[in-house]
C-alpha positions in Angstrom: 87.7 92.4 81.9 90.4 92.4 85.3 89.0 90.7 88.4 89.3 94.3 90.0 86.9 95.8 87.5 84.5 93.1 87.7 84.3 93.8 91.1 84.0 97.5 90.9 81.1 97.3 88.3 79.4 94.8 90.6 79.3 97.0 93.7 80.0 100.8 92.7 78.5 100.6 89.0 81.7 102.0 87.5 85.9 101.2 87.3 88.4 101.3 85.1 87.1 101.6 81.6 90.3 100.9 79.9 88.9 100.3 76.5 87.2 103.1 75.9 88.9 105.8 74.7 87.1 109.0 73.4 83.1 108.1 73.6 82.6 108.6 76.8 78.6 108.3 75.9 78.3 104.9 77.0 79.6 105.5 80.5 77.5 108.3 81.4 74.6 106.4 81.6 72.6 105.0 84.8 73.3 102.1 86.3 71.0 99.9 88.8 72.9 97.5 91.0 71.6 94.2 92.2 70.5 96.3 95.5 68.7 99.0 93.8 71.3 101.6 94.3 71.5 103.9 91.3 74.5 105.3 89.9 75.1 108.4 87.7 79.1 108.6 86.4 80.2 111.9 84.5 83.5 111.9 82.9 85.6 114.9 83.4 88.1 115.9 81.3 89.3 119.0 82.1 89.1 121.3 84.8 86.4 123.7 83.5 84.1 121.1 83.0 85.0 119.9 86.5 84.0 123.5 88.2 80.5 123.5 86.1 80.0 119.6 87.8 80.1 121.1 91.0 78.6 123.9 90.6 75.2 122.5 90.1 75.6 120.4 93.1 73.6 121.3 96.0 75.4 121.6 98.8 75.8 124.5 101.9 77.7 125.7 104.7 75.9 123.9 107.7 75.3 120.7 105.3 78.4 120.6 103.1 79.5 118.2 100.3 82.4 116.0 100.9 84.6 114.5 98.3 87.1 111.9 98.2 89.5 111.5 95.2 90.6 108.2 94.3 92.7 107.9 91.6 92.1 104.2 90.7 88.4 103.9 90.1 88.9 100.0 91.0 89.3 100.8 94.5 86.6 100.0 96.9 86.3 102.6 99.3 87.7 100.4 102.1 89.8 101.9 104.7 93.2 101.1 104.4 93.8 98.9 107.9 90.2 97.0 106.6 91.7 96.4 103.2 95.0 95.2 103.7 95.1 93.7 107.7 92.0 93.6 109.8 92.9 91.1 112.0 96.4 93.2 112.4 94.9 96.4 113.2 95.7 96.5 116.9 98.7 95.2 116.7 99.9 98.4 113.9 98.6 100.5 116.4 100.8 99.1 119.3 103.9 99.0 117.2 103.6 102.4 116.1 102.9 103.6 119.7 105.5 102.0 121.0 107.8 104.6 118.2 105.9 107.5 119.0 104.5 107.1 122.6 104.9 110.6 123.9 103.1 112.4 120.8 100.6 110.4 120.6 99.8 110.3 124.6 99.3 114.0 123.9 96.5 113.6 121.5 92.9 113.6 124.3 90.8 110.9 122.3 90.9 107.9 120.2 90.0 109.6 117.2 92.5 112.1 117.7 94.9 109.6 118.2 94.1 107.7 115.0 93.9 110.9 112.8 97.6 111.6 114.3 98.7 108.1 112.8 97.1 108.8 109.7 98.5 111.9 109.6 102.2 110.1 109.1 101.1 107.6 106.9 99.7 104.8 109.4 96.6 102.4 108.1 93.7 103.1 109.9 89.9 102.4 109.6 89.7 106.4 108.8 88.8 107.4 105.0 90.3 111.1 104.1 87.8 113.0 103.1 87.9 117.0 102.0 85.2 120.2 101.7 87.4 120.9 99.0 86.5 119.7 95.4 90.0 121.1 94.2 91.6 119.1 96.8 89.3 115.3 95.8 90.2 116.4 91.9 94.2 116.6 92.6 93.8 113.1 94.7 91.9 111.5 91.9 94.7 112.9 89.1 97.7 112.7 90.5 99.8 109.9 92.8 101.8 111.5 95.7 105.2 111.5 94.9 106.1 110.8 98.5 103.8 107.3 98.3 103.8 106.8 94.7 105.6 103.2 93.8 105.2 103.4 89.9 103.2 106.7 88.7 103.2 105.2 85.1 101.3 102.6 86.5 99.4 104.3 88.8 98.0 107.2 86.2 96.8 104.3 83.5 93.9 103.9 85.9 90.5 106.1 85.7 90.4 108.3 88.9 87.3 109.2 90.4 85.5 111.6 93.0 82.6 110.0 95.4 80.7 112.3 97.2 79.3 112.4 100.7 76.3 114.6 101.7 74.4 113.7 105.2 70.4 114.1 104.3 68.4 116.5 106.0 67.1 114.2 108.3 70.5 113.2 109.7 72.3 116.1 109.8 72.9 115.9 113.4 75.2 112.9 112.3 78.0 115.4 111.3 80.0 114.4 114.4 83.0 116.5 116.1 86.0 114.6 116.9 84.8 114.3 120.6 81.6 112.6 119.3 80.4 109.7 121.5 79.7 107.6 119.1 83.1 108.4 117.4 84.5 107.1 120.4 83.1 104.1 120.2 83.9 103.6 116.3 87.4 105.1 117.4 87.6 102.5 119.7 86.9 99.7 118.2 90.8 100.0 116.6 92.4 99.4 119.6 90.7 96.0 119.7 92.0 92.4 119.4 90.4 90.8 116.6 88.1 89.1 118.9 86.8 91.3 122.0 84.3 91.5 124.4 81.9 94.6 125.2 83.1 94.7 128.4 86.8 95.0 127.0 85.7 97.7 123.9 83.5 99.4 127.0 86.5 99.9 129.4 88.4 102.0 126.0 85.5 103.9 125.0 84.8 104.7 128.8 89.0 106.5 128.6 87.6 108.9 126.3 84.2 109.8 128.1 86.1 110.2 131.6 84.4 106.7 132.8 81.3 108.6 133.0 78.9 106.0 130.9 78.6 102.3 130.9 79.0 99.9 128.5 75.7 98.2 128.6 74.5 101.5 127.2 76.4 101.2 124.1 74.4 101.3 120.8 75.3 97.8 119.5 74.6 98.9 116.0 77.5 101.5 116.4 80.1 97.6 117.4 78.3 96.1 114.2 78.2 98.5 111.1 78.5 101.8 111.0 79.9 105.2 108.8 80.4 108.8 110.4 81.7 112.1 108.7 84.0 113.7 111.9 84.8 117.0 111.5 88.8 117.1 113.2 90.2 120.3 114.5 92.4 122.5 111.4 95.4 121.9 113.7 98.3 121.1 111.4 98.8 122.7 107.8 98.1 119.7 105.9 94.6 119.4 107.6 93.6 122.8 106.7 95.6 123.2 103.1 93.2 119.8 102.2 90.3 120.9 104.2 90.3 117.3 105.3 87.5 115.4 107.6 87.6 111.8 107.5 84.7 109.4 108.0 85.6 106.8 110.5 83.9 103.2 109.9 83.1 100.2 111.6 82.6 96.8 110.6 81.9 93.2 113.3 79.9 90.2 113.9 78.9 88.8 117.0 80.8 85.6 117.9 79.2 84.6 120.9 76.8 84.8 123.9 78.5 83.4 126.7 80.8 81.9 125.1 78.1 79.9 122.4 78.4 80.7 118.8 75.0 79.3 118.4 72.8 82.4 118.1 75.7 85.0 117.0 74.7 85.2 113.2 71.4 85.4 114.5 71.5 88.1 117.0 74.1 90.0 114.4 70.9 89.9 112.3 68.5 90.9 114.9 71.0 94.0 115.5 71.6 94.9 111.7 67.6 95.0 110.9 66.2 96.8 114.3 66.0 100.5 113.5 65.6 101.4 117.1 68.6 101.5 119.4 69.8 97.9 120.4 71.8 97.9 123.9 73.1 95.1 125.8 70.2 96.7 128.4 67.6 96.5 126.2 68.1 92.8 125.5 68.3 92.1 129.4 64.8 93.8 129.8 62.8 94.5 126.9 63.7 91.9 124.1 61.0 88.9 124.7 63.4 86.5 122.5 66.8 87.8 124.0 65.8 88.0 127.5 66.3 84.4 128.0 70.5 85.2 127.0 71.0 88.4 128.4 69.3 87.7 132.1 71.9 87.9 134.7 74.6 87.9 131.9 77.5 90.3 132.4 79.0 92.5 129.5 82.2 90.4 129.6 80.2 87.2 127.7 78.8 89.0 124.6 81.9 88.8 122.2 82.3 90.4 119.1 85.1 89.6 116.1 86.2 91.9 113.4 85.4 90.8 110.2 87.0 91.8 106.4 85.2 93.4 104.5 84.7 92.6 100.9 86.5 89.7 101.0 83.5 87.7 99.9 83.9 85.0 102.3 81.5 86.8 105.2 78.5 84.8 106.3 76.3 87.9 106.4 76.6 89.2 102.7 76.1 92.9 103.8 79.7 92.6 104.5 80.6 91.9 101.5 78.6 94.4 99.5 78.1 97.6 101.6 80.3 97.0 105.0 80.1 100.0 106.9 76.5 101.5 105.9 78.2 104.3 103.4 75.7 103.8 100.9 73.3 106.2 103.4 75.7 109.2 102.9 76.6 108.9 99.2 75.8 112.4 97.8 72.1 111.8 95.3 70.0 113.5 92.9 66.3 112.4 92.7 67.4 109.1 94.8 70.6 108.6 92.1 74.1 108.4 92.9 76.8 111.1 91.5 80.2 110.6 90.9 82.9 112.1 88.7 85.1 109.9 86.7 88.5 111.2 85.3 90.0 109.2 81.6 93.5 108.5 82.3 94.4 110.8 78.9 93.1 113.4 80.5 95.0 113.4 84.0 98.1 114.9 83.2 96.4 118.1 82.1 94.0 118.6 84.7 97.3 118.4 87.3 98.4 121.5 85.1 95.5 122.9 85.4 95.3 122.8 88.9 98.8 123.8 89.3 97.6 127.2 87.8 95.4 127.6 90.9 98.1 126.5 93.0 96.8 123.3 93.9 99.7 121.0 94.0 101.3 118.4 95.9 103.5 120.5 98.0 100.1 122.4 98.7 98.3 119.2 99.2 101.3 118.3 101.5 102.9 120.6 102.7 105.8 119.4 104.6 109.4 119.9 104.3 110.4 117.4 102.4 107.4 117.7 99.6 107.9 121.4 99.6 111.4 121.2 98.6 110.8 118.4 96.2 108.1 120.6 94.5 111.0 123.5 94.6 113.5 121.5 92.6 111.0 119.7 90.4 110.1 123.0 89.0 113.2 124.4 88.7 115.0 121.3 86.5 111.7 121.4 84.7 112.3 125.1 83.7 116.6 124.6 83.5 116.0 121.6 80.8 113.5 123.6 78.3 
């Protein structure tokens, strides 16, 4: 058993299954993490039985279901700037900018700015995300030619599809691209890895016209948080995928006026208090942090980004459910679903979907994968 399964059966349930080829019995079975989660897998293996998965889902226009297609089901769902350099992230940013200054100065927000970047390939701390379960099913199948470095490799793996459903009760957290609280998440990227609130209050205060202050700031939002964002269909990739994104964040405190003492412990205070922690409330309300925050100015409470996953975080949340996804994992009676796709099978579910037209150069369609798509069908047909 690979360290990367081990992993993935510790904290999703599921992963690779590589030794199991045809009884797919044993996988489909319930799993109860550590935490309590529950997780349901079913294996699909072609793309009828894919359609009658989702079609028993329950999902709707003004609460829809969102997927995400993986196609290595070892991957933790772990943005791509969180997974490879967190303490880099700002610094991608600024050396992409400095490349592309004038397109992305005409973006309006943060999150605009970081879907933009994505857009061209760019790690971010955005997750794609579609409306379209034909879309998550080609991800989970089929490597992108233009990012693929070795498709052999890359379809041995089991793909799977997670699902994202707000509940009822949190509906409202669907959040447009000019969210508040996006902003703040959005934000957050253009951060050293150490910052200040007053530093990550002067960005977010760009993208609400300097109309709010920073004290205001929901520190729950700095510390560990997951939204679905709903982006404007503006480019044909966007709308071919149906794509949204969920936009995460992930810190610690460091300090209180420049002491470390109390930072795990008011990180603590902040993860565990359902009601809206500020800066302001600590000042005034908090009987224990009003001693700290008296007369202190936004400037001295520092924050640091962590990694997440990494297993070396003080606070283990960080290390087993970062960004607070588990609330919007799609359930049934209180259990976690989730499609899981044999590697066997992959090849003929991308035929499949290439009957429907659902294919890379539809997935992507730009120039370059277009044409690609255009004279890998045609030597296909020239060499039968």
């Amino acid at each position: 058993m690979n360290k990367e399964f081990k992993k993935a059966r510790k904290l999703k349930g599921y992963g690779s299954f590589d030794n199991i080829k045809n009884d797919f019995s044993k996988i489909e079975k319930t799993v109860t993490l550590k935490d309590g989660l529950k997780v349901k897998p079913t294996v699909i293996t072609s793309l009828k039985e894919y359609v009658e998965f989702v079609s028993k889902l329950d999902t709707s226009y003004k609460n829809p279901i969102f997927y995400r297609g993986q196609g290595n089901a070892n991957y933790l769902i772990n943005p791509t700037v969180l997974r490879c350099a967190s303490k880099d992230e700002k610094n991608i940013i600024d050396a992409f900018y400095r490349r592309f200054s004038k397109e992305i100065d005409s973006c309006n927000t943060d999150m605009e700015r970081l879907v933009f970047m994505q857009h061209f390939g760019l790690m971010t701390r955005a997750l794609d995300i579609t409306e379209s379960p034909l879309a998550a099913l080609y991800f989970a199948c089929s490597p992108m030619k233009k990012f693929c470095k070795n498709r052999t490799e890359e379809m041995s793996h089991w793909g799977e599809i997670i699902l994202f459903k707000e509940t009822e009760e949190d509906i409202d957290n669907l959040k447009p691209v000019h969210s508040s609280t996006v902003s703040i998440i959005s934000s957050t990227a253009y951060m050293d890895e150490k910052f200040s609130l007053w530093q990550l209050g002067m960005q977010w205060k760009k993208d609400n016209n300097y109309r709010r202050e920073e004290r205001y700031i929901r520190l729950k939002d700095i510390i560990r948080r997951s939204l679905i964002v709903r982006v404007p269909q503006n480019n044909p990739r966007i709308k071919n995928q149906q794509g949204a994104f969920i936009v995460v964040n992930s810190n610690k405190v460091s300090s209180i006026n420049h002491d470390p003492s109390q930072s795990k412990k008011l990180t603590e205070f902040i993860l565990e208090n359902e009601d809206d922690v500020t800066f302001d409330t600590l000042e005034k309300e908090n009987a224990h942090w009003k001693r700290f925050f008296s007369k202190l100015d936004t400037w001295k409470l520092d924050f640091e980004k962590i990694t997440p996953y990494s297993g070396d975080n003080e606070i283990k949340i960080f290390d087993t459910d970062p960004f607070d996804l588990r609330k919007l994992y799609y359930k049934e009676n209180d259990i976690q679903q989730v499609a899981l796709i044999p590697p066997i099978c992959k090849q003929n579910i991308i035929n499949e979907l290439a009957k429907f037209n659902i294919t890379e150069d539809f997935i992507y369609p730009d120039m370059d994968n277009v044409s690609n798509e255009i004279n890998t069908n045609y030597t296909r047909e020239n060499s039968k």
